[in-house]
N, C-alpha and C positions, 0 to 999 in steps of 0.2 A: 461500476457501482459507486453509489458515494455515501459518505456516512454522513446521517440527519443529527445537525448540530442545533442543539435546543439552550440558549442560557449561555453560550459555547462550552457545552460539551456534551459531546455524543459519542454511543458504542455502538457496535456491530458484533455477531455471533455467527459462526458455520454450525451446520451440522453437525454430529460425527462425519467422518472422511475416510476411506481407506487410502491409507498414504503408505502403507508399504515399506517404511524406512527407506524412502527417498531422502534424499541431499537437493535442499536449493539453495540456489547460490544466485544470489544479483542484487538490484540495485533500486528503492522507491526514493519517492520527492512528493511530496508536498503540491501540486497544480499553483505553478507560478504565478497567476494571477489574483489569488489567493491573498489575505494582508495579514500584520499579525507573526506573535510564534503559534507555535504551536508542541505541545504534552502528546507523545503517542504512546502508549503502550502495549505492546502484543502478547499475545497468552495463548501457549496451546497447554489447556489443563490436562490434558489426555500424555503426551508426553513430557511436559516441565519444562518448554524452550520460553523464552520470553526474551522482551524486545522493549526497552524502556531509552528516550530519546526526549529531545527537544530539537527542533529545526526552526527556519524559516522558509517560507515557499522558495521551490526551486533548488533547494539545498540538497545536493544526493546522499544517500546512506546505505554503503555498503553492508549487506548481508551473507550469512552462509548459516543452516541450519539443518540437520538432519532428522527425519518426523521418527515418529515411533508406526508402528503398526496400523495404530488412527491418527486424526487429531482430532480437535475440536479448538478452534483458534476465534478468539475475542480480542478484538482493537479498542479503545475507550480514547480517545481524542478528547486535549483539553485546551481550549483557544486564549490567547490572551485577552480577544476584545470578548465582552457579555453579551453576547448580543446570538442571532440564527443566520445559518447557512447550509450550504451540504459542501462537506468535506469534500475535497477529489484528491485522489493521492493514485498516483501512478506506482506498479512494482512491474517491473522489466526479471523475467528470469533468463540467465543465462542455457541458453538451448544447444548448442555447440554449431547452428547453422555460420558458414561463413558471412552467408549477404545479410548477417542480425548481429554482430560478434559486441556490440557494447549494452548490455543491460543498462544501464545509466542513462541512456536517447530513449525521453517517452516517445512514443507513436502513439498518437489517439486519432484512431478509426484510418480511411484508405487517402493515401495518397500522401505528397512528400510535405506538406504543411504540419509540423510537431508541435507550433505554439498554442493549439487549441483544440478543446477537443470537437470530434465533429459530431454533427446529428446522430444520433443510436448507439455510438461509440461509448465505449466502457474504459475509463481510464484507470481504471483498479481493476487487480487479476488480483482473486485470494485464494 
C-alpha cells in the first residue's frame, strides 16, 4: 500500500483491528528510490503507541511496540519537497522463521530482486 502525497503530505487511517496485545518488533524504510526527507508520524489512538521520526529513503528504523486489545493506527507523512507522489514505505516484522531472520531486508513482491518493487506487490505491511 502507499500513502497519497498531496502538497507533500499525506495520511493514511486502519480500521479498528483486533490486535490482542500483540508485540511487534522490526524494521520500516522509506522505498529508496524515493528523494527528499521525510516527517512520519505513527498513532494508534486506541492504545497511545506513537512513532514520530525523520528519515531519508532507504534509512532503516528500528521498531518494538506492543498493541492494546485494538488499535486503530494513523501515519501522516510529511515530504521536504511540495510537490505529489505516493509514498512506499516498507515494514519488515520480525516473524521468528529462520529463512526471513532480518526485518530490515525489504522484499517487494516474489523473487530475489529487493531493489524494486514488483507488479501487484505491496511494499507496506500495516
Amino acid at each position: 500500500m502507499g500513502i497519497p502525497i498531496e502538497n507533500g503530505v499525506g495520511r493514511v487511517s486502519t480500521a479498528t483491528l483486533p490486535t490482542l496485545g500483540m508485540t511487534l518488533r522490526g524494521c520500516g524504510q522509506v522505498y529508496g528510490a524515493h528523494t527528499g526527507r521525510w516527517s512520519i508520524q505513527a498513532r494508534d489512538s486506541l492504545g497511545g503507541g506513537k512513532l514520530d521520526l525523520e528519515v531519508e529513503p532507504g534509512e532503516p528504523v528500528e521498531f518494538s511496540y506492543t498493541t492494546g486489545a485494538t488499535s486503530r493506527l494513523t501515519v501522516e507523512a510529511r515530504w521536504s519537497e511540495v510537490r505529489d507522489t505516493t509514498l512506499l514505505v516498507w515494514i519488515g516484522l520480525e516473524t521468528g522463521n529462520p529463512r526471513r531472520p532480518d526485518a530490515c531486508v525489504p522484499v517487494y513482491g516474489k523473487g530475489s530482486d529487493t531493489s524494486f518493487p514488483q507488479p501487484g506487490a505491496s511494499p507496506f505491511f500495516f
